[in-house]
C-alpha positions in Angstrom: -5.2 -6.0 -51.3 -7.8 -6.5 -48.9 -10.8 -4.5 -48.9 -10.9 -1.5 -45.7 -14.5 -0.5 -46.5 -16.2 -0.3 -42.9 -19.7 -0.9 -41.9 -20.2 0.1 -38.8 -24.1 0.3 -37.8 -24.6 0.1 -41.2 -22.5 3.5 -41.5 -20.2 3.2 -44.3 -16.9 4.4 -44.6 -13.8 3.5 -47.3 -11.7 2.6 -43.9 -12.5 2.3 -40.5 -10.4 4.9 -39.8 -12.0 8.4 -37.7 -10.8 11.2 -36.4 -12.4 11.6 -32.5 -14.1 14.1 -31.6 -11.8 16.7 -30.6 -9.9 20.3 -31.9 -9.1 18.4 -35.3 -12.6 18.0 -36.0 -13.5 21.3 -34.8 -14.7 23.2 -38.0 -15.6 22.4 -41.5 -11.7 23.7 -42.7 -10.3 20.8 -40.7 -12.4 17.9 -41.6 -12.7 18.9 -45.5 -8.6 18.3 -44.6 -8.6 15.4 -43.3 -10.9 14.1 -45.7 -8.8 15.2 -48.5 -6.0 12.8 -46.8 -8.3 9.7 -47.0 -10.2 9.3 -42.9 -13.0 7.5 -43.0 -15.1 9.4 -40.6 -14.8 12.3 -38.3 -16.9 12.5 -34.9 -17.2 16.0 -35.0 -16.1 18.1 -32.1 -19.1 18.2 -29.4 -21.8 20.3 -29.3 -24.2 21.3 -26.2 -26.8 24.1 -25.5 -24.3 26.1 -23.4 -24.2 29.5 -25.6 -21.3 30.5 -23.0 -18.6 27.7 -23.6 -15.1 30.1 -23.2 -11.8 28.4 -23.4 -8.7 29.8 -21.8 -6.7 32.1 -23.8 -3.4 30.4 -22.6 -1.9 26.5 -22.4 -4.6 24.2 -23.0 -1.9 21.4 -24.1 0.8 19.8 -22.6 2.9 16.9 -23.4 4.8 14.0 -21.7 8.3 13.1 -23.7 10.3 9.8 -23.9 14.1 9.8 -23.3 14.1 10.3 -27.6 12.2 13.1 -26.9 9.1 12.2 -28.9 5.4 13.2 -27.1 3.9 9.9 -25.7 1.3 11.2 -23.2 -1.0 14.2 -24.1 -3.2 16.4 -21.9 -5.7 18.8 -22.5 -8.1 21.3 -20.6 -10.0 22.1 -23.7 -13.7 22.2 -23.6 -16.7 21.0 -26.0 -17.0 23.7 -28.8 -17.4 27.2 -28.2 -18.5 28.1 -31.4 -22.5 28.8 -32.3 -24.0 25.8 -32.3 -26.0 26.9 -35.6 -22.7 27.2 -37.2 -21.8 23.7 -36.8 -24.6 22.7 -37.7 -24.6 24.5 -41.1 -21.3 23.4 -41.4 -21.8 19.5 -40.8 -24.7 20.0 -43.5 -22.2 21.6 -46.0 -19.8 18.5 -45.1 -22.1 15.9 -45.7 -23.0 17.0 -48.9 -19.4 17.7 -49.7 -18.5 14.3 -48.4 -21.6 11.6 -48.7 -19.1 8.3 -48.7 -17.8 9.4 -45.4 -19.0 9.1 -41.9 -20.1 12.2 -40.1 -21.0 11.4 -36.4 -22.3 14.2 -34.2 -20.9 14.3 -30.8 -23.5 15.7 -28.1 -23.3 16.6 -24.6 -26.5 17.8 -22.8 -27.6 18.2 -19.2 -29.9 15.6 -17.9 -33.3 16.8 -19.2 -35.5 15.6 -21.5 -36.6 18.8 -22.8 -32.9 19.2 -24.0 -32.6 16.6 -25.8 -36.0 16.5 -27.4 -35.4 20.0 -28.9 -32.0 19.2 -30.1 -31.4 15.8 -31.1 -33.6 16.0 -34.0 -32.4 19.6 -34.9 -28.5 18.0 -35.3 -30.6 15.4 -37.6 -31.6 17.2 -39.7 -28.2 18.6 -40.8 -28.1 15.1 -42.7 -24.9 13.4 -40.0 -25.0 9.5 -40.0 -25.6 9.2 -36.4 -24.4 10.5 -32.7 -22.3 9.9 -29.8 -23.0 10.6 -26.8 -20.0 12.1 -24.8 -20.0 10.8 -21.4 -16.1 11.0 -20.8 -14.6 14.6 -20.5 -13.1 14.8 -17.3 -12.6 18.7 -16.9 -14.7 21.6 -16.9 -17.9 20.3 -18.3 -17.9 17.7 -15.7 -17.8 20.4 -13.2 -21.1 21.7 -14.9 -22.6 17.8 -14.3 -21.7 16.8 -17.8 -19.6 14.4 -19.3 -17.8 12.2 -17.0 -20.0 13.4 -13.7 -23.1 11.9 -16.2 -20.4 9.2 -17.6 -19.4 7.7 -13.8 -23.2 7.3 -12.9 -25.0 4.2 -14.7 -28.1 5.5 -13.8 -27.4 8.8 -15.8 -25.5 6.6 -18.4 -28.8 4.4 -18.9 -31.5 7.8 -19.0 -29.4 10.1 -21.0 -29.0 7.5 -23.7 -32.7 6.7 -23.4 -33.8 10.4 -24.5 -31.5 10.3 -27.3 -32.5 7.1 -28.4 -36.0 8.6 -28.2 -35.4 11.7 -30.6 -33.3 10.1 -33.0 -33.8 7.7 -36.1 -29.9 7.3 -36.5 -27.7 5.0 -34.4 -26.4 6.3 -30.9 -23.0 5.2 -29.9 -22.0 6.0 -26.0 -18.6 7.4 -25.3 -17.2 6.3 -21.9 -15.1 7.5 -19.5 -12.2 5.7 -18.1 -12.2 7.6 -15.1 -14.6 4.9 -13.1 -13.6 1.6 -11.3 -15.2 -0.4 -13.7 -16.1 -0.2 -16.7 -18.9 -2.8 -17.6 -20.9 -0.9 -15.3 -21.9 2.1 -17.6 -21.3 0.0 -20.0 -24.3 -2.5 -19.4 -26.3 0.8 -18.7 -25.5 1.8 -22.3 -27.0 -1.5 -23.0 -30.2 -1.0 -20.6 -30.5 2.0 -22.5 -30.6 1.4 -26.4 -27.4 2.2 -27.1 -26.3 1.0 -30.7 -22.9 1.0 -30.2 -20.3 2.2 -27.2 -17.1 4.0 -28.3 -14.0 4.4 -25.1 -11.9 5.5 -23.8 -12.3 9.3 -23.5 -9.0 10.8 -21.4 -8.1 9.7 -18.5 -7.8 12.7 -15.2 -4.3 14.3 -14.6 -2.1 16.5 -14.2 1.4 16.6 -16.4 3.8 17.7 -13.7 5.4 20.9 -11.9 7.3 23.8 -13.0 10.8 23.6 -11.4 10.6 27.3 -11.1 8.1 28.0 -9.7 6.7 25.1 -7.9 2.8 25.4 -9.6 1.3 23.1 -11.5 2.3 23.3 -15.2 1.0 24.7 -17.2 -1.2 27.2 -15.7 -3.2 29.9 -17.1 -1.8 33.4 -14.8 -0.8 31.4 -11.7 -3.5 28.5 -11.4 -3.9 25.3 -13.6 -6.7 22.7 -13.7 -6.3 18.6 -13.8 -7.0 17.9 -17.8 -7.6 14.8 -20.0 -4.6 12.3 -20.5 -4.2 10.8 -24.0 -1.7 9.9 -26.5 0.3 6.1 -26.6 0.8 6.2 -23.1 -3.3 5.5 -22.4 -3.3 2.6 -25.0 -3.4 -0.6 -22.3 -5.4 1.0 -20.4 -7.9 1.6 -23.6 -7.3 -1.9 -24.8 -8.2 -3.7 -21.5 -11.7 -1.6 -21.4 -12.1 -2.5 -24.7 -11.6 -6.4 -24.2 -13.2 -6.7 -20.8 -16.5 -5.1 -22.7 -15.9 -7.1 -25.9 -15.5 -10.3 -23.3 -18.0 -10.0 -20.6 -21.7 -11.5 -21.4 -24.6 -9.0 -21.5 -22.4 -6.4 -23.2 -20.4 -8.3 -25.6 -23.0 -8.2 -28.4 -22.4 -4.6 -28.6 -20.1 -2.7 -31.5 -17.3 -1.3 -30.3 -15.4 1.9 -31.6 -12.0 1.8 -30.1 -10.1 5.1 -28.7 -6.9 5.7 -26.9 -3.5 5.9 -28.6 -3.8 5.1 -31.8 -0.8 6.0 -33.7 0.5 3.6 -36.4 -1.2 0.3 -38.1 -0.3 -1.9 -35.3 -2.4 -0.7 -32.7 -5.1 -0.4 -35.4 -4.2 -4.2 -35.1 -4.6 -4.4 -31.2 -7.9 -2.7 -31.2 -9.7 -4.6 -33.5 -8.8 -8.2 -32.8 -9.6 -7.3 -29.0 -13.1 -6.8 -30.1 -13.3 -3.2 -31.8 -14.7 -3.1 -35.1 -13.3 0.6 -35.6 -11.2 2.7 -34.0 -10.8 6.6 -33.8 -7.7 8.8 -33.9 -6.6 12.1 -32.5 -3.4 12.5 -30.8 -1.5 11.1 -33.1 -3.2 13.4 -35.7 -2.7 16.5 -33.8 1.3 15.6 -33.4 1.9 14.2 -36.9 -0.9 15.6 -39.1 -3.7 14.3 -41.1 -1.5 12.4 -43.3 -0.6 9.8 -40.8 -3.5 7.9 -42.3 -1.7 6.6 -45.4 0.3 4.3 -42.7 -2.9 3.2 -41.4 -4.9 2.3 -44.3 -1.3 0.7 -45.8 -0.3 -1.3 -42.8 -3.4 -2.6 -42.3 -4.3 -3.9 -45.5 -0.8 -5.2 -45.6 -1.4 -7.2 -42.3 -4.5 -8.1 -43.7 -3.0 -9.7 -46.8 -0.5 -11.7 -44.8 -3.0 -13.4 -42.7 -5.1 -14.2 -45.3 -7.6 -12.2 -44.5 -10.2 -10.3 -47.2 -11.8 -7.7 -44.9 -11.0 -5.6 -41.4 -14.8 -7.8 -40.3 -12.5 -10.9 -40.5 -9.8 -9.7 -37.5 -12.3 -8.0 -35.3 -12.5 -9.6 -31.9 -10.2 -12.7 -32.9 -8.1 -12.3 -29.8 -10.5 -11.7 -26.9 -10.8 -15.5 -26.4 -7.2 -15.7 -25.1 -8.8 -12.9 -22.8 -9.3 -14.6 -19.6 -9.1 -14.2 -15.5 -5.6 -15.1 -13.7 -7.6 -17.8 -11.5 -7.7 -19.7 -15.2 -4.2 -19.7 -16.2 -2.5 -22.6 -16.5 -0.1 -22.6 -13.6 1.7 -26.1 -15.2 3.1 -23.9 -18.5 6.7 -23.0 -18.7 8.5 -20.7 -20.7 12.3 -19.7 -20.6 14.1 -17.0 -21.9 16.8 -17.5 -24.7 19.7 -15.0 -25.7 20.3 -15.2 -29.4 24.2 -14.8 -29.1 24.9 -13.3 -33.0 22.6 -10.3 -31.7 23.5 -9.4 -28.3 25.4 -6.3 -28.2 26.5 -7.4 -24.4 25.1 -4.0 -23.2 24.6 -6.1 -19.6 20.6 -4.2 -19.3 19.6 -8.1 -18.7 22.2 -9.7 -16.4 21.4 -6.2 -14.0 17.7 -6.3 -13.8 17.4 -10.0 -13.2 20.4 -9.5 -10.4 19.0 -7.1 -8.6 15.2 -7.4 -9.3 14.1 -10.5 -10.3 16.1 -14.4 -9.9 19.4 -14.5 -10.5 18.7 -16.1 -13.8 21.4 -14.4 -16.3 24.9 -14.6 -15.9 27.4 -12.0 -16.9 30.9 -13.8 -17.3 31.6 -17.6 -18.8 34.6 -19.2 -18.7 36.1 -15.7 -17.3 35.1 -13.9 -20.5 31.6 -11.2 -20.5 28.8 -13.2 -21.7 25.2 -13.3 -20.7 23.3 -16.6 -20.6 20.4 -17.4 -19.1 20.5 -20.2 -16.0 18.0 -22.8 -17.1 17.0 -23.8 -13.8 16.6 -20.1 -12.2 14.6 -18.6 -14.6 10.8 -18.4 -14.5 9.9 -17.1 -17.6 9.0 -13.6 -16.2 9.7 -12.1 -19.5 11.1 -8.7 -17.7 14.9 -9.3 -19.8 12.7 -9.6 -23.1 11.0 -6.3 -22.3 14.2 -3.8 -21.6 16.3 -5.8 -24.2 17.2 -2.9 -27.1 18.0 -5.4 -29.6 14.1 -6.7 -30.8 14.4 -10.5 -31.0 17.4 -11.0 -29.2 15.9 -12.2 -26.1 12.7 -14.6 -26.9 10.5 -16.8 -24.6 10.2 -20.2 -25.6 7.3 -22.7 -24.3 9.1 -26.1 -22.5 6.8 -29.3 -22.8 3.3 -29.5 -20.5 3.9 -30.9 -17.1 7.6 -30.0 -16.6 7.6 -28.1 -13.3 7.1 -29.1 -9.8 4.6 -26.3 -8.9 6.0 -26.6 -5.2 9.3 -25.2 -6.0 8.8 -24.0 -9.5 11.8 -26.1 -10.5 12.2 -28.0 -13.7 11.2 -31.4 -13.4 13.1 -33.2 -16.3 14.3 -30.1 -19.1 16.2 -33.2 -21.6 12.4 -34.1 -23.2 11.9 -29.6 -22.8 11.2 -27.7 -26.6 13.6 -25.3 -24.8 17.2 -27.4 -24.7 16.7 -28.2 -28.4 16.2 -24.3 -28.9 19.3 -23.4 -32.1 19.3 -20.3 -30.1 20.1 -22.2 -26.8 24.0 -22.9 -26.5 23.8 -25.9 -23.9 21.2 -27.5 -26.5 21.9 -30.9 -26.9 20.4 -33.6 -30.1 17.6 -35.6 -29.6 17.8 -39.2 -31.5 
């Protein structure tokens, strides 16, 4: 099987799988756990030189469900630790000599002053951790204190904050950025300016979950007031993954590692991560929802991926997608795809024929020859690829590519389809031989 041992800034690790810094990570009890299950690394919950750090003794969680009820969005009001900072220390020590083949990252937050960071960066050293992130990203409550993402939306802060530590310590500093900002590869590039080994993203993103039909607050509060928290889970994954690429993509910062965050759940967004440029990725939603032992998918699925693209090592599949990364001004406005409706698997529930009626062209039929049957209209369709994405049958609706210069780009219209890939589709019921 192919080998998951990670390097990342010449950090090793058996996988490239950590836990983020976050409550899973939060004490030595719960990372000795996860270890036991087979993580690669933990970034251990942050630490800062507020003794004073008080959570709320009430909600601090809520959760956004699909229609099968399963959590997909996450939020949290919880701040950086508010334990003694000497005992995570002592306890990250224990854990590194408990645990020298994994990767133990200390995650710091400090105000912007040098004297902070001089007197604790080397301190947290000490303890024997393989290097530090800098947490740049939490959008509530330390932010209010001019930490995390108020520090995070600021290049300028970005670009000093990550100088000091860079001055103090001998280990690698990786920068943890906050989505909450119009664009990314600014404090990115002042990650870069600053000496920043690596960059790590996304932290959660600001909101607030919903209302309670009750009582018309905010839910959930803590008495009769609530607070906007961090948003994470599967839901924040695109939104992760098009940081991630535009960094990976973008000269002047694309020479810097990546460790990828933001709704990573099963192997195949492991997948998505890496090939868009990361060259790990971090977990802790998913973790908090389904346990520790959710790893065994990971490290399974992706080896097994691994071995069917031929592929020896996780460095082979990082960053092989971000060159189909690109601007819309570049795409090719002369490709044409159509949709085809694989007739032995459509269960004729209609979900096509109605969205295409009402929102889009006009483009699938619902009756043929006066019996119920959905077909695509060759000539109406435009390869919007909306009936592909609410079919529930996987497969049953595909896109298929029709040859290069087919369409008259004043109408969109199909020049000449008989010489098209599409009509000679076995999927395609019109398809006529070639010969």
């Amino acid at each position: 099987m192919a080998n998951l041992q990670s390097n990342f800034l010449g950090i090793s690790s058996p996988n490239p799988f950590w836990l983020a810094s976050a409550p899973p990570t939060d004490k030595l009890y719960n990372v000795n756990r996860a270890f036991e299950a087979g993580w690669g690394g933990v970034v251990w919950k942050t630490v800062g030189e507020d003794p004073n750090v008080i959570n709320v003794n009430g909600p601090r969680y809520a959760g956004m469900r699909s229609n099968d009820g399963r959590v997909v969005g996450f939020n949290n009001i919880e701040l950086i630790s508010d334990r003694p900072l000497q005992v995570n220390l002592d306890e990250m020590r224990q854990c590194k000599l408990d645990w020298p083949d994994r990767a133990i990252i200390a995650s710091v937050m400090f105000p912007l002053n040098e004297e902070t960071w001089a007197k604790h960066i080397p301190m947290i050293e000490a303890t024997g951790i393989d290097g530090f992130e800098i947490n740049f990203g939490c959008p509530h409550g330390m932010s209010e204190r001019g930490m995390g993402a108020a520090m995070g939306q600021v290049p300028e802060y970005v670009q000093q904050a990550t100088e000091w530590c860079k001055k103090y310590a001998t280990k690698p500093v990786i920068v943890k950025l906050t989505p909450n900002i119009t664009n990314v590869l600014h404090p990115a590039q002042a990650a870069v300016d600053g000496g920043a080994d690596a960059v790590s993203l996304i932290n959660t993103i600001n909101s607030i979950m919903r209302v309670d039909y009750d009582n018309l607050t905010m839910f959930p509060t803590t008495g009769a007031q609530g607070s906007h928290g961090g948003y994470c889970g599967e839901a924040v994954k695109p939104v992760a993954l098009n940081m991630v690429a535009e960094i990976a993509r973008t000269p002047g910062t694309s020479q810097m590692p990546i460790s990828g965050i933001g709704g990573v759940t099963d192997w195949k967004d492991a997948v998505d991560f890496l090939a868009l440029g990361a060259s790990n990725v971090q977990v802790c939603t998913a973790a908090m929802l389904y346990g520790f032992h959710i790893v065994d998918d990971l490290i399974d699925g992706l080896s097994r991926f691994l071995d069917e693209k031929g592929m020896t090592s996780v460095d082979e599949l990082v960053g092989v997608a971000v060159p189909s990364v690109t601007d819309w001004q570049n795409l090719n406005l002369n490709h044409v795809d159509k949709a085809v409706i694989d007739q032995d698997a459509c269960i004729q529930c209609g979900r096509c024929h109605i969205a295409c009626e009402d929102t889009s062209h006009q483009a699938i039929t619902n009756m043929v020859d006066g019996f119920r049957k959905f077909e695509v209209i060759e000539e109406e369709c435009v390869g919007c690829n909306l009936c592909v994405t609410l079919c529930p049958v996987e497969n049953c609706i595909t896109m298929v590519s029709q040859a290069p210069g087919e369409v008259d780009l004043r109408t969109n219209k199909v020049i000449s389809s008989e010489h098209a890939d599409w009509t000679t589709h076995p999927n395609n019921p019109m398809s006529v031989a070639k010969g």
